[in-house]
N, CA, C and O atoms as a CHARMM CRD file, in Angstrom:
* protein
*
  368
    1    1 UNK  N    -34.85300 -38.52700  27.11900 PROA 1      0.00000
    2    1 UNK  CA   -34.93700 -39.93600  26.76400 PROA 1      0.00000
    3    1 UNK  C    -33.57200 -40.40500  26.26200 PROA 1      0.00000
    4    1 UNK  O    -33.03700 -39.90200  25.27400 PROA 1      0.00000
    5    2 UNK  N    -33.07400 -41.30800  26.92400 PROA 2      0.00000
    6    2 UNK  CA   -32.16000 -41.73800  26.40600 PROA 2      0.00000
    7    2 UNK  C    -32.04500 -43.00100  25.12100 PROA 2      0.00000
    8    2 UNK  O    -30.92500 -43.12300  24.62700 PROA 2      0.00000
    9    3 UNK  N    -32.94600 -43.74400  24.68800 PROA 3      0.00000
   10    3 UNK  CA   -32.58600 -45.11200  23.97900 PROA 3      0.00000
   11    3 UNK  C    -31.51200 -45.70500  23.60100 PROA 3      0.00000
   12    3 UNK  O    -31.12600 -45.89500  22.44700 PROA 3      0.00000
   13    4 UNK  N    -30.87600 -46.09000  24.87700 PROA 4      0.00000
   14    4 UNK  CA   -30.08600 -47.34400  24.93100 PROA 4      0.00000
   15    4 UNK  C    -30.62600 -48.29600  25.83600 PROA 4      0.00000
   16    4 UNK  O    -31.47500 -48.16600  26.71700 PROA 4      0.00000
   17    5 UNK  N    -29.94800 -49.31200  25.43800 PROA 5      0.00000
   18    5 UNK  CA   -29.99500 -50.74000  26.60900 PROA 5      0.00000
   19    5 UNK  C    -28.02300 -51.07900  27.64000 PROA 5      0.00000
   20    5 UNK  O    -26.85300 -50.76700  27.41800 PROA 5      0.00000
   21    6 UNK  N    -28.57900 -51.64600  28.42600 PROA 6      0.00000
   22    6 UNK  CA   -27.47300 -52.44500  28.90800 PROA 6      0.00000
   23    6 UNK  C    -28.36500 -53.94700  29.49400 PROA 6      0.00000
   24    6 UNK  O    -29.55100 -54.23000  29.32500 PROA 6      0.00000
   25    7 UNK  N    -27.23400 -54.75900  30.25300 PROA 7      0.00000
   26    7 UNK  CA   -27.64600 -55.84800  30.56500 PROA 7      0.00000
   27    7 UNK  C    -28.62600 -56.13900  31.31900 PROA 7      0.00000
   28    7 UNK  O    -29.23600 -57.20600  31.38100 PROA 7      0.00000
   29    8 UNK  N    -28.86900 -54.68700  32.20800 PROA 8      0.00000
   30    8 UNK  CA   -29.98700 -54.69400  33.21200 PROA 8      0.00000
   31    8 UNK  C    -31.28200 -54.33000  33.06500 PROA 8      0.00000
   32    8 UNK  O    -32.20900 -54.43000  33.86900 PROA 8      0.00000
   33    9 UNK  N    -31.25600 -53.78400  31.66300 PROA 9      0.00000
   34    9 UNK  CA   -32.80700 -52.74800  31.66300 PROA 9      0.00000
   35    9 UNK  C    -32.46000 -53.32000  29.91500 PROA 9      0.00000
   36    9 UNK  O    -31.51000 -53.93300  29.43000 PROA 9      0.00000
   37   10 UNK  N    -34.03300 -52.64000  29.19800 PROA 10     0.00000
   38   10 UNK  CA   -34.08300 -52.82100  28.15900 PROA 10     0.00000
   39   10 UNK  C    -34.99000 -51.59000  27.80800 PROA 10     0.00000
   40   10 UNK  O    -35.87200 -51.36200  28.63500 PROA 10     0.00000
   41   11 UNK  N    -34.93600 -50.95100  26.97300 PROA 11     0.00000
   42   11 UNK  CA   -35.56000 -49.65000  26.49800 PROA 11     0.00000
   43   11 UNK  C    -36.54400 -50.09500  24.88200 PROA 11     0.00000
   44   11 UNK  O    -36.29000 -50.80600  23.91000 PROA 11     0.00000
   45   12 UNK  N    -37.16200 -49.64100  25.09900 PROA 12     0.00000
   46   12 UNK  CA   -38.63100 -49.39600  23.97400 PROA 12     0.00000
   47   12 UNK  C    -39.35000 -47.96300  23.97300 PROA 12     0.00000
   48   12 UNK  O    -39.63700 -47.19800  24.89400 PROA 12     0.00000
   49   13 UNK  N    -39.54900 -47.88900  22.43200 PROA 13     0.00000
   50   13 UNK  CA   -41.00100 -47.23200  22.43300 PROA 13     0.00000
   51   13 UNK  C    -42.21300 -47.50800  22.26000 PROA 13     0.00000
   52   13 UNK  O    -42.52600 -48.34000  21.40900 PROA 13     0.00000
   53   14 UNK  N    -43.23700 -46.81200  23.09600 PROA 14     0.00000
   54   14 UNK  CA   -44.94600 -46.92700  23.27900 PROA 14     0.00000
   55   14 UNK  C    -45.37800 -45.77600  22.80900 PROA 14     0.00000
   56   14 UNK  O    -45.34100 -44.78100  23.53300 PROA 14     0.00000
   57   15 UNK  N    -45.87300 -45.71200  21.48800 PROA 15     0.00000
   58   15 UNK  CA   -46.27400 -44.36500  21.36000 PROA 15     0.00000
   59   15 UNK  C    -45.30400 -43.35600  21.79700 PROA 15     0.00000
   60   15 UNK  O    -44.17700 -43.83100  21.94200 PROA 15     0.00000
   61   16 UNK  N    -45.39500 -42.24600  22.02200 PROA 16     0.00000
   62   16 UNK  CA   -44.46200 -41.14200  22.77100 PROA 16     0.00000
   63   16 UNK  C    -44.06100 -41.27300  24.11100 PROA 16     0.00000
   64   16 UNK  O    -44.01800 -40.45400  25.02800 PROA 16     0.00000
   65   17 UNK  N    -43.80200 -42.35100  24.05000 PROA 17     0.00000
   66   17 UNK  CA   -43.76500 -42.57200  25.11700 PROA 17     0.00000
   67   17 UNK  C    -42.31800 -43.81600  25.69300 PROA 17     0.00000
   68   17 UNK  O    -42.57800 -44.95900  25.31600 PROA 17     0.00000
   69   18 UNK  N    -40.91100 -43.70900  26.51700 PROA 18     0.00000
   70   18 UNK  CA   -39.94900 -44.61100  26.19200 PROA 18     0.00000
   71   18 UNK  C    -40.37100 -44.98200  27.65600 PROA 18     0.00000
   72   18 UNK  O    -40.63000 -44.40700  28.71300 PROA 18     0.00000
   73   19 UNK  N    -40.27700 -46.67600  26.97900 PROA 19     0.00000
   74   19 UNK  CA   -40.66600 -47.27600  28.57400 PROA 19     0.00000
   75   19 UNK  C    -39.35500 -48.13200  28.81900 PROA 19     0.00000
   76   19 UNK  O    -38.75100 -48.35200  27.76900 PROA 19     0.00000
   77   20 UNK  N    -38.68200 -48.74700  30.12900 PROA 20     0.00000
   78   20 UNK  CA   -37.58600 -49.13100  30.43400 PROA 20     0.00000
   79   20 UNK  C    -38.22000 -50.37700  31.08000 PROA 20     0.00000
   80   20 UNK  O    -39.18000 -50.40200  31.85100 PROA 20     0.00000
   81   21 UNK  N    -37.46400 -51.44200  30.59400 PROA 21     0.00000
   82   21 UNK  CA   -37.37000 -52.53600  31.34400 PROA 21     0.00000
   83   21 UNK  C    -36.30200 -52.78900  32.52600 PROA 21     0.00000
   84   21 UNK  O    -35.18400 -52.30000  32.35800 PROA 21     0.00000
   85   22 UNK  N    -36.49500 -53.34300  33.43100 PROA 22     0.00000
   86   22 UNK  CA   -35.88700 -52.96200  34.57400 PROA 22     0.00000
   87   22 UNK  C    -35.60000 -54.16800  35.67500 PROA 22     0.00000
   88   22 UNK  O    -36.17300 -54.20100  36.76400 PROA 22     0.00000
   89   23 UNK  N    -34.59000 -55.19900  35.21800 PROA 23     0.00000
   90   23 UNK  CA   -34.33100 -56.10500  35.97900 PROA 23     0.00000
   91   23 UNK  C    -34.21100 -56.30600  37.64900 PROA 23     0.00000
   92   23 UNK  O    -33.49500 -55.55800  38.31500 PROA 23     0.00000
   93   24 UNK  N    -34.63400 -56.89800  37.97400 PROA 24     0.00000
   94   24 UNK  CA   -34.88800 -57.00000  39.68100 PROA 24     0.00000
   95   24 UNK  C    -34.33200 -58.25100  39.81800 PROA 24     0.00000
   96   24 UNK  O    -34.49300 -58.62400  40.98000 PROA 24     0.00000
   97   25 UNK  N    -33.67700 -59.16700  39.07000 PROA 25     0.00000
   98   25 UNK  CA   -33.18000 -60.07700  39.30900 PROA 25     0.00000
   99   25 UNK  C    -33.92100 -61.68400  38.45000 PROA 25     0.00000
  100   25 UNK  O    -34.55700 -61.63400  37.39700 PROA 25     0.00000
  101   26 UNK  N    -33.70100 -62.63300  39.02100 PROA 26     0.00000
  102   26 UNK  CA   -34.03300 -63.91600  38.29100 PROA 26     0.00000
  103   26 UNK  C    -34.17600 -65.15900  39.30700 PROA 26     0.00000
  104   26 UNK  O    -33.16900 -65.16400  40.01500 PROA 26     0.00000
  105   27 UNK  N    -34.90700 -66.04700  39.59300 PROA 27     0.00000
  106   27 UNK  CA   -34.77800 -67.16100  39.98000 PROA 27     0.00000
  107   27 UNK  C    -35.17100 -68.27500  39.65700 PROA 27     0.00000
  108   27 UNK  O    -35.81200 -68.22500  38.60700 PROA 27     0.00000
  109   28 UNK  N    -35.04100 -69.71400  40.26600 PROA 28     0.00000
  110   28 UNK  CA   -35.32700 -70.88300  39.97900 PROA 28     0.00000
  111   28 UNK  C    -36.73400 -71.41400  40.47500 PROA 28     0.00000
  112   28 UNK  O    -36.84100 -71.59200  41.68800 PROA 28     0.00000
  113   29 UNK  N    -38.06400 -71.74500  39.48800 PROA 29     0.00000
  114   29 UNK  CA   -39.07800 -71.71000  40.20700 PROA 29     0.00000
  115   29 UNK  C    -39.45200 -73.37400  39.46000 PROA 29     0.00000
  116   29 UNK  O    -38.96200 -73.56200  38.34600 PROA 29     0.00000
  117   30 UNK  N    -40.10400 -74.25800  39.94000 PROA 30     0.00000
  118   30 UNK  CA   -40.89200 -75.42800  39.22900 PROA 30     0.00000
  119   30 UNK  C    -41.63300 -75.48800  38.25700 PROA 30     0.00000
  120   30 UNK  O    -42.55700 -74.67700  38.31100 PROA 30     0.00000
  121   31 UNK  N    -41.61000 -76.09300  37.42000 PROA 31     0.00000
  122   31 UNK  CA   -42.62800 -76.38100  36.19400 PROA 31     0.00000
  123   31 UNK  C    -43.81500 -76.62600  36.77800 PROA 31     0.00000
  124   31 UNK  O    -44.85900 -76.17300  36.31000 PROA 31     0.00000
  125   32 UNK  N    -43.77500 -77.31400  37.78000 PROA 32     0.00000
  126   32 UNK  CA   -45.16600 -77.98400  38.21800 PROA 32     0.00000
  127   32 UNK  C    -46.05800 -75.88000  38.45600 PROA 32     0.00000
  128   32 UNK  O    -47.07700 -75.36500  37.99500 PROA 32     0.00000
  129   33 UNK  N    -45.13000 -75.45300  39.22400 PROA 33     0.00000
  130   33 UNK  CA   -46.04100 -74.65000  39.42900 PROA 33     0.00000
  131   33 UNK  C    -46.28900 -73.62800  38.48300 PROA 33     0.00000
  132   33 UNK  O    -46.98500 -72.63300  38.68400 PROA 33     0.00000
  133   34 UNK  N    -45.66300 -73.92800  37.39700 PROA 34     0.00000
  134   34 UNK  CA   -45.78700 -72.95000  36.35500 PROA 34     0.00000
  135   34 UNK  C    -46.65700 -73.33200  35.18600 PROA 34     0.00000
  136   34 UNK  O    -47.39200 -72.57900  34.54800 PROA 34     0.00000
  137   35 UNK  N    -46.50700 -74.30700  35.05000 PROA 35     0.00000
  138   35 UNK  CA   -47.52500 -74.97900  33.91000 PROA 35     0.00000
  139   35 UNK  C    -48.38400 -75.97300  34.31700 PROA 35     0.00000
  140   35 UNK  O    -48.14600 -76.88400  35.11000 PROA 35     0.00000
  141   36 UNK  N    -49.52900 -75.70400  33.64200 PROA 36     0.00000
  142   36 UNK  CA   -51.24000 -76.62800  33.85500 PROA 36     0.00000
  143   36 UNK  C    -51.24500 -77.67900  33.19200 PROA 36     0.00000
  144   36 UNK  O    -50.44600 -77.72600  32.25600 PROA 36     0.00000
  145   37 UNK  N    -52.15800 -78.90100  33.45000 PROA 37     0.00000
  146   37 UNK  CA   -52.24000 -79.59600  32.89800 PROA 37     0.00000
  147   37 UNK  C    -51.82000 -81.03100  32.86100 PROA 37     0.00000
  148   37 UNK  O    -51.48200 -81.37700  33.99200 PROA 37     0.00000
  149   38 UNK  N    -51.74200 -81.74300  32.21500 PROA 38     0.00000
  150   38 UNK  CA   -51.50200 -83.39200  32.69700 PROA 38     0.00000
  151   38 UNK  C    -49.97600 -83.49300  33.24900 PROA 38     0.00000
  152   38 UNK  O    -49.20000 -83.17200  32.34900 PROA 38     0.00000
  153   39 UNK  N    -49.31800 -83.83800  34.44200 PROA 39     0.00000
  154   39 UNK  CA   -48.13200 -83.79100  34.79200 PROA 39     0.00000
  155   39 UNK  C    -47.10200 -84.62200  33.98500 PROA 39     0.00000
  156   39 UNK  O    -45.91400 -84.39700  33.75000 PROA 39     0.00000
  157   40 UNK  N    -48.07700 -85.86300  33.55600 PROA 40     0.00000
  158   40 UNK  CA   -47.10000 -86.72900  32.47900 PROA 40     0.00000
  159   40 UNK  C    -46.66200 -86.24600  31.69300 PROA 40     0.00000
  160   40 UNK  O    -45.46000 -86.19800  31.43400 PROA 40     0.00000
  161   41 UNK  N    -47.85100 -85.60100  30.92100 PROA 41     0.00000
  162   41 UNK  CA   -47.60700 -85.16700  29.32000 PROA 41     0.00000
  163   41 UNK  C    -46.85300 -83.96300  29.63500 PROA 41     0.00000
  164   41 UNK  O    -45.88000 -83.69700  28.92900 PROA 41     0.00000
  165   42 UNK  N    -47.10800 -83.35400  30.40700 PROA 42     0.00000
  166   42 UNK  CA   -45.42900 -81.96900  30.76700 PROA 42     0.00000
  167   42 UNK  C    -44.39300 -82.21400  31.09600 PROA 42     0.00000
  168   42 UNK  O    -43.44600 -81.42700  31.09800 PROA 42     0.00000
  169   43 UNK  N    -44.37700 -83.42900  31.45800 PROA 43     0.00000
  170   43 UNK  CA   -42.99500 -84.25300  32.02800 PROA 43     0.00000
  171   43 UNK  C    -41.91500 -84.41100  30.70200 PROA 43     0.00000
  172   43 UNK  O    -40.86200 -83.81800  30.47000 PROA 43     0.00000
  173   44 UNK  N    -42.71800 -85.57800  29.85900 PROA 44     0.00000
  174   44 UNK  CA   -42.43600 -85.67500  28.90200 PROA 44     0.00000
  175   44 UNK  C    -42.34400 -84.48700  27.93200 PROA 44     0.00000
  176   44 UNK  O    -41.15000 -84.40900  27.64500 PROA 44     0.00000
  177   45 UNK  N    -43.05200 -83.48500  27.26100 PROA 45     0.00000
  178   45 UNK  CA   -42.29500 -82.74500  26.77200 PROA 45     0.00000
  179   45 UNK  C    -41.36100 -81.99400  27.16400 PROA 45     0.00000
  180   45 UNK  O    -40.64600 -81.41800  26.34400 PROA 45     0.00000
  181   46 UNK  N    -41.17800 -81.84800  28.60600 PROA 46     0.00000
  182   46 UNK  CA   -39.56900 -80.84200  28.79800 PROA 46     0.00000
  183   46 UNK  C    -38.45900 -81.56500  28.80700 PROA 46     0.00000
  184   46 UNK  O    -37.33800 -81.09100  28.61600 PROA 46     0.00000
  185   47 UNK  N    -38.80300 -83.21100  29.11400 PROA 47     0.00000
  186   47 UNK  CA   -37.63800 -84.37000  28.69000 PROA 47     0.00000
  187   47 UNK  C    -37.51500 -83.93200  27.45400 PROA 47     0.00000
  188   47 UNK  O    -36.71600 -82.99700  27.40600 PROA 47     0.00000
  189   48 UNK  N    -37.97000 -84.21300  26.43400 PROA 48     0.00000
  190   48 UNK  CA   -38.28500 -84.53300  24.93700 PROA 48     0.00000
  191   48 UNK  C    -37.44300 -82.82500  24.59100 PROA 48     0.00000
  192   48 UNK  O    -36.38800 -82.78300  23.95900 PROA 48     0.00000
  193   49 UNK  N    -37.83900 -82.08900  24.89900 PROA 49     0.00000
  194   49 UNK  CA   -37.08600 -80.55400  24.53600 PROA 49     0.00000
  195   49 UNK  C    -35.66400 -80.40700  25.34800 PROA 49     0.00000
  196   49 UNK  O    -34.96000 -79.40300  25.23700 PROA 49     0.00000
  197   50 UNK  N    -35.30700 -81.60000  26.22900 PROA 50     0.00000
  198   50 UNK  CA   -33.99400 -81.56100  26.98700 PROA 50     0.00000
  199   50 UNK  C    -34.11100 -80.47500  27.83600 PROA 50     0.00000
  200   50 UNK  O    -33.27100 -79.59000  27.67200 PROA 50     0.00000
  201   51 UNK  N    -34.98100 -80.30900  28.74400 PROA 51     0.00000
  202   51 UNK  CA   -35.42700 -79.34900  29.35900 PROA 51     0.00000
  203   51 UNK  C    -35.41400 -79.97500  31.10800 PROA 51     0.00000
  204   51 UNK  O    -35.17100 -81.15900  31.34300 PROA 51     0.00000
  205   52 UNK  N    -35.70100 -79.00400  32.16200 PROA 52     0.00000
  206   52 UNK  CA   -35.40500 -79.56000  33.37000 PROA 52     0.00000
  207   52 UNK  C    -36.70400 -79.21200  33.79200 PROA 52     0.00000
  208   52 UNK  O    -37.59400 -78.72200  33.09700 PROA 52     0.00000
  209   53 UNK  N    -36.74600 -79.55100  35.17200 PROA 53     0.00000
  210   53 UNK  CA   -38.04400 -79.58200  35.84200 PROA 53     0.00000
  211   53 UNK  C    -38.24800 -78.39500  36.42500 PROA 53     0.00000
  212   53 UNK  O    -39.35100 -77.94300  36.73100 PROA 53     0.00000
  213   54 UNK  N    -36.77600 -77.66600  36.65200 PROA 54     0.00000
  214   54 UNK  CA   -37.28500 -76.40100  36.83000 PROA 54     0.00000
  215   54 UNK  C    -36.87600 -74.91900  35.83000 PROA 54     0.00000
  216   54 UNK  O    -36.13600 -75.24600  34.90200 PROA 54     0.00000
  217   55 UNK  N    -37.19000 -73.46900  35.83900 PROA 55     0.00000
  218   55 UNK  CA   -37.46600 -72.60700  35.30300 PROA 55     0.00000
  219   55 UNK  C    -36.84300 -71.58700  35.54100 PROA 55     0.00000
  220   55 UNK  O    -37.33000 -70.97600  36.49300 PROA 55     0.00000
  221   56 UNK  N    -35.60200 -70.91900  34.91100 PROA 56     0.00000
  222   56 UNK  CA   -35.45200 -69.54000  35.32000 PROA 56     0.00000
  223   56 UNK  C    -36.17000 -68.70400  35.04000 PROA 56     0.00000
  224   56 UNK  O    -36.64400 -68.40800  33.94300 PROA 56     0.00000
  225   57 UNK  N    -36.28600 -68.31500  35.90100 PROA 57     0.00000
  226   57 UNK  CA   -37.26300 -67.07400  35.74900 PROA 57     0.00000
  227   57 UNK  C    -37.17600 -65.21400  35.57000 PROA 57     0.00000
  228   57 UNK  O    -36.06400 -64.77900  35.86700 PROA 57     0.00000
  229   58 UNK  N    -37.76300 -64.60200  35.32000 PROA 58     0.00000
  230   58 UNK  CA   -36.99600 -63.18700  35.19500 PROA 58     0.00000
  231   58 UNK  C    -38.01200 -62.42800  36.33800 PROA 58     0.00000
  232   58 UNK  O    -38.85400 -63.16300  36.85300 PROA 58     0.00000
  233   59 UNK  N    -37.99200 -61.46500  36.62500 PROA 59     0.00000
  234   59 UNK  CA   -38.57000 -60.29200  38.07000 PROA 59     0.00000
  235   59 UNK  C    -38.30500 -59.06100  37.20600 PROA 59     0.00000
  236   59 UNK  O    -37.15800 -58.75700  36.88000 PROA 59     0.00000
  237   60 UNK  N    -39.28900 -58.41400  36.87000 PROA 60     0.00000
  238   60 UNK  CA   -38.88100 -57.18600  35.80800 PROA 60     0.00000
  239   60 UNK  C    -40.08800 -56.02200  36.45600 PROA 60     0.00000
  240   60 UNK  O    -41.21400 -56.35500  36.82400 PROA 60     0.00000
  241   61 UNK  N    -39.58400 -54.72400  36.48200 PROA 61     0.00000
  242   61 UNK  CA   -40.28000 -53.58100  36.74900 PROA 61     0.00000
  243   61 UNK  C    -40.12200 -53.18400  35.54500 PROA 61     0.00000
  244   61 UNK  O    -39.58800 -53.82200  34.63700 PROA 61     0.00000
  245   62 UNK  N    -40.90600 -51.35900  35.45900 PROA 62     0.00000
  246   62 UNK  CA   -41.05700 -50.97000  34.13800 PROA 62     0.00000
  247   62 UNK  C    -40.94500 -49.38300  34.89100 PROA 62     0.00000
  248   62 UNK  O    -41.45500 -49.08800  35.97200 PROA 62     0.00000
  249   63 UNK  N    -40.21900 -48.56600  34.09500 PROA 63     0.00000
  250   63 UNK  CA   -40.29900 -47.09700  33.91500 PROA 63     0.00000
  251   63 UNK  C    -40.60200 -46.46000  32.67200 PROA 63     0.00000
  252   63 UNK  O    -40.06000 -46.66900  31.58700 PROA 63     0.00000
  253   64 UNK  N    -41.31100 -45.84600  32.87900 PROA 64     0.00000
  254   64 UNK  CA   -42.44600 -44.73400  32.08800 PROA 64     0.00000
  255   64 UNK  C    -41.87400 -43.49600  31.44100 PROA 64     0.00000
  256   64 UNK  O    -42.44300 -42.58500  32.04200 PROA 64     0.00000
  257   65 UNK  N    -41.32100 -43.12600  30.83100 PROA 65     0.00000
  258   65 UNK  CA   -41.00500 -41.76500  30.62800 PROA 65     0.00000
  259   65 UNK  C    -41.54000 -41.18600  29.76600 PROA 65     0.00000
  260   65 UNK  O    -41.15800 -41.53400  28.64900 PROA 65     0.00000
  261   66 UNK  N    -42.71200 -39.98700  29.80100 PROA 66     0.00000
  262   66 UNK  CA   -43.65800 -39.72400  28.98000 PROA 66     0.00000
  263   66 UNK  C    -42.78900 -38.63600  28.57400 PROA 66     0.00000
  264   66 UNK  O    -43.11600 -38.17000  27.48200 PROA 66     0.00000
  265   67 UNK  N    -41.66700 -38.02400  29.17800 PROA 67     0.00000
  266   67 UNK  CA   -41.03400 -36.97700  28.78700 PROA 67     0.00000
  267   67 UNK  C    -41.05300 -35.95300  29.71800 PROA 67     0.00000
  268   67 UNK  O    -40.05200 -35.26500  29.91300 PROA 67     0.00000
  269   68 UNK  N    -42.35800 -35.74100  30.46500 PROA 68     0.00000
  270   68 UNK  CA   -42.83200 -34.69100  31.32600 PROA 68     0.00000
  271   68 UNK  C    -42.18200 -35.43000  32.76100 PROA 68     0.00000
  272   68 UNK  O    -41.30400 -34.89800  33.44000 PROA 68     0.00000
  273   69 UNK  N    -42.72300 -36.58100  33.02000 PROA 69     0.00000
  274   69 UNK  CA   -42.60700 -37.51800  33.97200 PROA 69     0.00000
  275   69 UNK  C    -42.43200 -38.93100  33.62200 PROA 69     0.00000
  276   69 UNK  O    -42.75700 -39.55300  32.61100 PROA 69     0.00000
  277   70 UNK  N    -41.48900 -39.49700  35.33400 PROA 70     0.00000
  278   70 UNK  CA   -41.15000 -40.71400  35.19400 PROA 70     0.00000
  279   70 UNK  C    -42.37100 -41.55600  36.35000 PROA 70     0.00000
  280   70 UNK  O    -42.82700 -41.36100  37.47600 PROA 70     0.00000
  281   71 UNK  N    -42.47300 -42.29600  35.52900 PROA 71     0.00000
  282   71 UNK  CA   -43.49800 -43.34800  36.35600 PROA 71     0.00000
  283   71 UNK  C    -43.11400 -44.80100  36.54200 PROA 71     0.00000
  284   71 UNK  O    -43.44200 -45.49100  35.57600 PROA 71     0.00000
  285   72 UNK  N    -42.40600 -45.56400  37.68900 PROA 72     0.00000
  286   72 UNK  CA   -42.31200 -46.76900  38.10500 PROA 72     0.00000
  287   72 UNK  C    -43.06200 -47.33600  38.08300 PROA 72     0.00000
  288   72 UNK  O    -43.91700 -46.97900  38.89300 PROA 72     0.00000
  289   73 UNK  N    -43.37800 -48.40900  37.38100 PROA 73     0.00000
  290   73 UNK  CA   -44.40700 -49.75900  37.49900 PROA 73     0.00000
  291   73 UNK  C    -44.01000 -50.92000  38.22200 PROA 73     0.00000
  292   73 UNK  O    -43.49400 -51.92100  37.72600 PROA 73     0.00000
  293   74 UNK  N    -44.31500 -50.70500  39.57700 PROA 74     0.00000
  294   74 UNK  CA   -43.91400 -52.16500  40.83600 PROA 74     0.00000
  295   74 UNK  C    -42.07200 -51.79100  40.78600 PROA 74     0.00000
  296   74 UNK  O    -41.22900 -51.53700  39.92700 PROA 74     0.00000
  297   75 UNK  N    -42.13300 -51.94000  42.15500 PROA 75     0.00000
  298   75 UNK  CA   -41.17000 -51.37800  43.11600 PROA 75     0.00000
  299   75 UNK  C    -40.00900 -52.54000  43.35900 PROA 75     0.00000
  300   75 UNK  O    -39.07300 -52.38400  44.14300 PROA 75     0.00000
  301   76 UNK  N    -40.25900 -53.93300  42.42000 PROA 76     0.00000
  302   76 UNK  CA   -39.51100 -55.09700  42.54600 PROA 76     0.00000
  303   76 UNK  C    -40.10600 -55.71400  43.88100 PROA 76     0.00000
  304   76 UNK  O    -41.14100 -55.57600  44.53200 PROA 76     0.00000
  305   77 UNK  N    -38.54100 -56.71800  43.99700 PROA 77     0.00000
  306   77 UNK  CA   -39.70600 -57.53500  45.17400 PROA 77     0.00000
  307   77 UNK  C    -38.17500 -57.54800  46.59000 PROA 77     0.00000
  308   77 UNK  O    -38.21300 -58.20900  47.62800 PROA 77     0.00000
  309   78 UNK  N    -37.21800 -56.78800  46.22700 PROA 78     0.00000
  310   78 UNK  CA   -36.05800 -57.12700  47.15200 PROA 78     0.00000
  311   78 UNK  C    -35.53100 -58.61700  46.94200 PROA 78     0.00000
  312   78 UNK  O    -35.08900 -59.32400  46.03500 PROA 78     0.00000
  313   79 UNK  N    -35.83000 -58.68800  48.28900 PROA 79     0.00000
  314   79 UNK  CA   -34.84000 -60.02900  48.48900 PROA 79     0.00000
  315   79 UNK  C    -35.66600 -60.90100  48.64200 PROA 79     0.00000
  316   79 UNK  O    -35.49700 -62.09900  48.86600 PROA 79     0.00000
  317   80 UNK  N    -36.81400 -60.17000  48.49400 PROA 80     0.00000
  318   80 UNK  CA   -38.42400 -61.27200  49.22900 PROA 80     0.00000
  319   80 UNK  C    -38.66700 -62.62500  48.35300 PROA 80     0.00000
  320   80 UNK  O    -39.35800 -63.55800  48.76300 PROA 80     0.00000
  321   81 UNK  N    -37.84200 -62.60200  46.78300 PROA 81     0.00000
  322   81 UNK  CA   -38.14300 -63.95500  46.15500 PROA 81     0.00000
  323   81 UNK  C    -36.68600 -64.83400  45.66300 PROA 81     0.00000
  324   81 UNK  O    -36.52500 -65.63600  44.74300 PROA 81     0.00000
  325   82 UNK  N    -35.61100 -64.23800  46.82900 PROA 82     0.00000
  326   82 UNK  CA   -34.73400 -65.07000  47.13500 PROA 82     0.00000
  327   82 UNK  C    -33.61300 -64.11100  46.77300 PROA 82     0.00000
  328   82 UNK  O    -33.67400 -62.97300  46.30800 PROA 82     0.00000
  329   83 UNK  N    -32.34300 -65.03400  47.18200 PROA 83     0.00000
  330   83 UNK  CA   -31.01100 -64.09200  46.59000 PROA 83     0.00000
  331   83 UNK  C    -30.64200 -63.59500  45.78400 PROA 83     0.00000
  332   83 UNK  O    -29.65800 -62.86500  45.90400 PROA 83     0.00000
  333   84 UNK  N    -31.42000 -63.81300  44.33300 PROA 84     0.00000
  334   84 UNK  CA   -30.62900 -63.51500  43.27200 PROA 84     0.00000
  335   84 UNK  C    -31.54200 -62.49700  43.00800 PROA 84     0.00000
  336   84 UNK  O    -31.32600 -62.20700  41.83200 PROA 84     0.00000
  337   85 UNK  N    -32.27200 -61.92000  43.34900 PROA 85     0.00000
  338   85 UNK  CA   -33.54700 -60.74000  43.07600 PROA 85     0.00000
  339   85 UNK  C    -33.16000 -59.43100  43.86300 PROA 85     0.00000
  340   85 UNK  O    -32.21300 -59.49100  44.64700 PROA 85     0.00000
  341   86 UNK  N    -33.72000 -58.47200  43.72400 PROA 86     0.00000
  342   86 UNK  CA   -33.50900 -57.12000  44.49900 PROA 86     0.00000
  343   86 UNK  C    -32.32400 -55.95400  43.94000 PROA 86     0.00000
  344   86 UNK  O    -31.65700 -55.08600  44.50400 PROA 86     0.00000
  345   87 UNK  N    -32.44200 -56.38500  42.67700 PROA 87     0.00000
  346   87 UNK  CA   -31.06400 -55.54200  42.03300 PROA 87     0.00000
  347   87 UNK  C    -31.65800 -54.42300  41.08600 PROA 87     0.00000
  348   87 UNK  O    -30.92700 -53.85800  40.27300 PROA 87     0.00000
  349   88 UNK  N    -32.99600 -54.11800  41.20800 PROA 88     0.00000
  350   88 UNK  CA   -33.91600 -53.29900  40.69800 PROA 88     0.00000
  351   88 UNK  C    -33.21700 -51.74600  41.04800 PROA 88     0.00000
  352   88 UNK  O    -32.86000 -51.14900  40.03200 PROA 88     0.00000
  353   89 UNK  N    -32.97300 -51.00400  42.38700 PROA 89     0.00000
  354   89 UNK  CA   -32.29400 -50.17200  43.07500 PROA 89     0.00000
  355   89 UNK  C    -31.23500 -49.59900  41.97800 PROA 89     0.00000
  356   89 UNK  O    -31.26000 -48.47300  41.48200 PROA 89     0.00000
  357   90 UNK  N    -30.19200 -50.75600  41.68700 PROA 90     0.00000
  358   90 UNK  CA   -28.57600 -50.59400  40.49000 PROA 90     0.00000
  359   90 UNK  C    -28.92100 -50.62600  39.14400 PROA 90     0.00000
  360   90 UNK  O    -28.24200 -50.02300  38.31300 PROA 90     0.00000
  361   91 UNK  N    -29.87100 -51.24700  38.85600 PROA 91     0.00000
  362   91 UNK  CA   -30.26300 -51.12100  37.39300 PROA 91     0.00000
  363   91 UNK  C    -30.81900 -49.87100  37.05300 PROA 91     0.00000
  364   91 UNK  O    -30.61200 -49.36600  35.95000 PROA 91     0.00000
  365   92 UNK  N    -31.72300 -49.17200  38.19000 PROA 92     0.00000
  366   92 UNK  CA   -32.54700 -48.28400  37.87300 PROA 92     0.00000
  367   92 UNK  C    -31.02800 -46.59400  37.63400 PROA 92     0.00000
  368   92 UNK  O    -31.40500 -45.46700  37.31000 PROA 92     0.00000
């Protein structure tokens, strides 16, 4: 087990257990499709918070290290949710 971080991954403990966060990248997705509810009244509060209509977003896998074994949680998504994603491979 190592416990460090860098910019790409983020490290924790679970019980005995060090799990790794594991960047796959980030993109730009809509409010509309991210949040429920009256479109006005969401309008207005992301105006009101100086906020935009749309969302960066994060794409994160997870590794497991119980010590014995490493276990990947979701394989990322490549390039499948646009250019700036699929960097899961270099982080890992």
């Amino acid at each position: 087990m190592i416990k460090s971080d860098s910019p790409g991954f983020f490290r924790l403990m679970v019980g005995d257990c060090e799990v790794t966060v594991l960047s796959d990248g980030k993109n730009l997705l809509a409010a509309a499709k991210l949040l429920q509810g009256d479109t006005a009244r969401i309008a207005d509060a992301l105006k009101s918070n100086f906020l935009g209509e749309q969302f960066e977003t994060s794409h994160n896998s997870f590794l497991v290290n119980t010590g014995d074994k490493l276990v990947l949680v979701d394989a990322g998504a490549g390039t499948l949710l646009g250019p700036h994603t699929g960097k899961l491979l270099g982080n890992l």
